[in-house]
Phi, psi and omega in degrees: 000308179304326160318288175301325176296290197322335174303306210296257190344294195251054190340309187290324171294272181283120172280355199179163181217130170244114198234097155269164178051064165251103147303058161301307168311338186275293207294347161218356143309306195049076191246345203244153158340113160321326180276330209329316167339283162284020181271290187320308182326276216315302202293300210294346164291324185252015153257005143291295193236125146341292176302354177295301181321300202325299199311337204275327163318296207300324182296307184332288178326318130315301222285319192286324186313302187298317191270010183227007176323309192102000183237108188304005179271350174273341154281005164296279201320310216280295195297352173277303190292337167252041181052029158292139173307307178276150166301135158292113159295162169263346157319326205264026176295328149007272173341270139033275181320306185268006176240005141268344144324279182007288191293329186289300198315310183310333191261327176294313169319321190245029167277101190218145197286067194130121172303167202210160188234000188313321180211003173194167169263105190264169158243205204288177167031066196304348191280303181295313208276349178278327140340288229274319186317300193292327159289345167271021170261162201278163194273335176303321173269031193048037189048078164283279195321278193317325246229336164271263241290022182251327162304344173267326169261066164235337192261012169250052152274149203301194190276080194224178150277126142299023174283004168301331193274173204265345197246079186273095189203172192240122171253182190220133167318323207254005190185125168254131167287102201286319224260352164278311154284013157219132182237118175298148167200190171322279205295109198263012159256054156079127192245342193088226183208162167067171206339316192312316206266331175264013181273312162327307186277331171295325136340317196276352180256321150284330174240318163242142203242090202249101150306135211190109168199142140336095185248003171083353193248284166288359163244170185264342212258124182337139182312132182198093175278134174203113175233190196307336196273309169322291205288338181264070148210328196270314223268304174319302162326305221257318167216041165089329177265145181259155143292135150249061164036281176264036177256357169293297171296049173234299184262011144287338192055036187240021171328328192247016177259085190223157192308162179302144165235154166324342207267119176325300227287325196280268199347292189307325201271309201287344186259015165221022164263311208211175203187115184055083151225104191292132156240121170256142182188102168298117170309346163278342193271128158337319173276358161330310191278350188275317212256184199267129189246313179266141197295148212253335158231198176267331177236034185242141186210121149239147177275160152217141189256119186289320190250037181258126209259227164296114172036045167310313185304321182283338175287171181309146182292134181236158164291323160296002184288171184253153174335301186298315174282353150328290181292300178339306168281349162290291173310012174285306194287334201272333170276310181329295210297334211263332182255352151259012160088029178253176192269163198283126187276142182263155171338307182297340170251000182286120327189113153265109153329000000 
């Protein structure tokens, strides 16, 4: 997102911009759905397994079932079966709740072709293996089992500081702390944890504004409202401050910068307000729908990667990339060279990303 603003704003400075996985229309726009998020999980779960959503409705569905019984061996049984450290309440369904969501978003986010260490230590296509994890529990406990173990992996890393991770915390081999590896905040796919994360939250509450939520319908993920009313009541609370909706386009200058319309006068303001900008956007990544999928000018340009998760085209060149993001970064390197003047680079100089 900041790539692009920084085009837009300081033309003359910055010649170009390359913004992958940028939601602008969600994040400073606020153009798109809400559920549209966990929408995205849910399609990249039943293109692993067809059968994967159903399953994960069903264990969420036991799991509430459980935490509302009235009986404490079953918030026994549910804190024996995913490793928590603490005893369970049934208030903490909530919780619960959102740091088992977490763990799919965190994996969906990192679904790339080859393991990876970006916000958790996955293994190649985290998605598919987290499927597969959640089928091997029986249909008779509504997969509970399977549905812990897929839910631990992003959060079972060894007994180290994590600090690489968006979940900067001293884990533990032997237990997890939901309320130390998931923190609720503004951002409701997760801000992490320690400065960053509360810099983060505070961000999402003074400068960009991401409505984000589950309804259980068009997702796999339990119903959980959170809108424009939720984020002003949590932000009051939490630091004194409302959201403002339209103060980003207000200082950013990007009030008219919304996708093409029939209309001449928008076609004309984008195509002489901005210029030589890349939006790149993996079809895998949660954050796809937020962001620009079709070209917005003759030099406003988007990719789309079919089998690309988060800003999959920036990472280091891998032997597992798929075909689509290959061509992508070719063309990437070919709109660089052509709108900064450079001369076309051979094998021996090429720039890895």
């Amino acid at each position: 997102i900041l790539a692009a603003l920084l085009r837009m704003k300081y033309p003359t400075i910055f010649h170009m911009a390359m913004a992958a996985s940028a939601p602008i229309p969600e994040a400073v726009a606020m153009q798109v759905q809400p559920s549209s998020f966990y929408q995205v999980i849910t399609d990249d779960a039943r293109a692993a397994d067809v059968r994967c959503p159903v399953a994960v409705q069903k264990a969420f569905a036991r799991l509430y079932e459980l935490f509302h019984s009235g009986k404490e061996s079953d918030l026994d049984f549910v804190q024996q079966t995913f490793g928590l450290c603490s005893p369970l309440q049934a208030e903490e369904w909530s919780h619960f709740m959102q740091y088992a969501r977490n763990a799919w978003t965190e994996m969906a986010m990192c679904d790339y072709p080859y393991p990876s260490s970006f916000l958790a230590p996955l293994p190649a296509w985290p998605i598919k293996a987290a499927c597969a994890a959640v089928l091997t529990g029986s249909e008779a406990d509504s997969y509970v089992s399977g549905f812990a173990k897929a839910v631990a992996m992003p959060y079972a890393a060894p007994a180290r500081s994590r600090s690489n991770r968006r979940n900067s915390v001293e884990s533990s081999s032997s237990c997890f702390d939901i309320y130390k590896l998931f923190i609720a905040c503004a951002d409701q796919t997760g801000c992490g944890t320690g400065s960053d994360a509360t810099a983060w939250d505070y961000q999402m509450c003074a400068d960009m504004n991401i409505i984000v939520a589950s309804n259980n319908k068009t997702d796999m993920f339990p119903d959980l409202v959170w809108d424009m009313g939720s984020l002003q009541a949590y932000c009051a609370k939490k630091y004194q401050v409302q959201p403002r909706p339209r103060d980003m386009q207000g200082r950013f200058g990007i009030l008219d910068y919304l996708p093409p319309s029939d209309s001449t006068l928008d076609r004309d303001i984008v195509d002489s307000a901005y210029s030589h900008i890349i939006f790149s956007n993996g079809l895998l990544d949660p954050w796809h729908p937020g962001g620009y999928l079709e070209d917005l000018g003759q030099t406003v340009v988007a990719l789309k990667i079919p089998l690309g998760a988060h800003h999959l085209d920036l990472r280091a060149k891998n032997q597992d990339d798929p075909q689509c993001v290959l061509d992508a970064r070719a063309k990437e390197k070919e709109l660089m060279q052509k709108w900064l003047h450079l001369s076309p680079m051979v094998a021996s100089q090429e720039i890895v990303v």
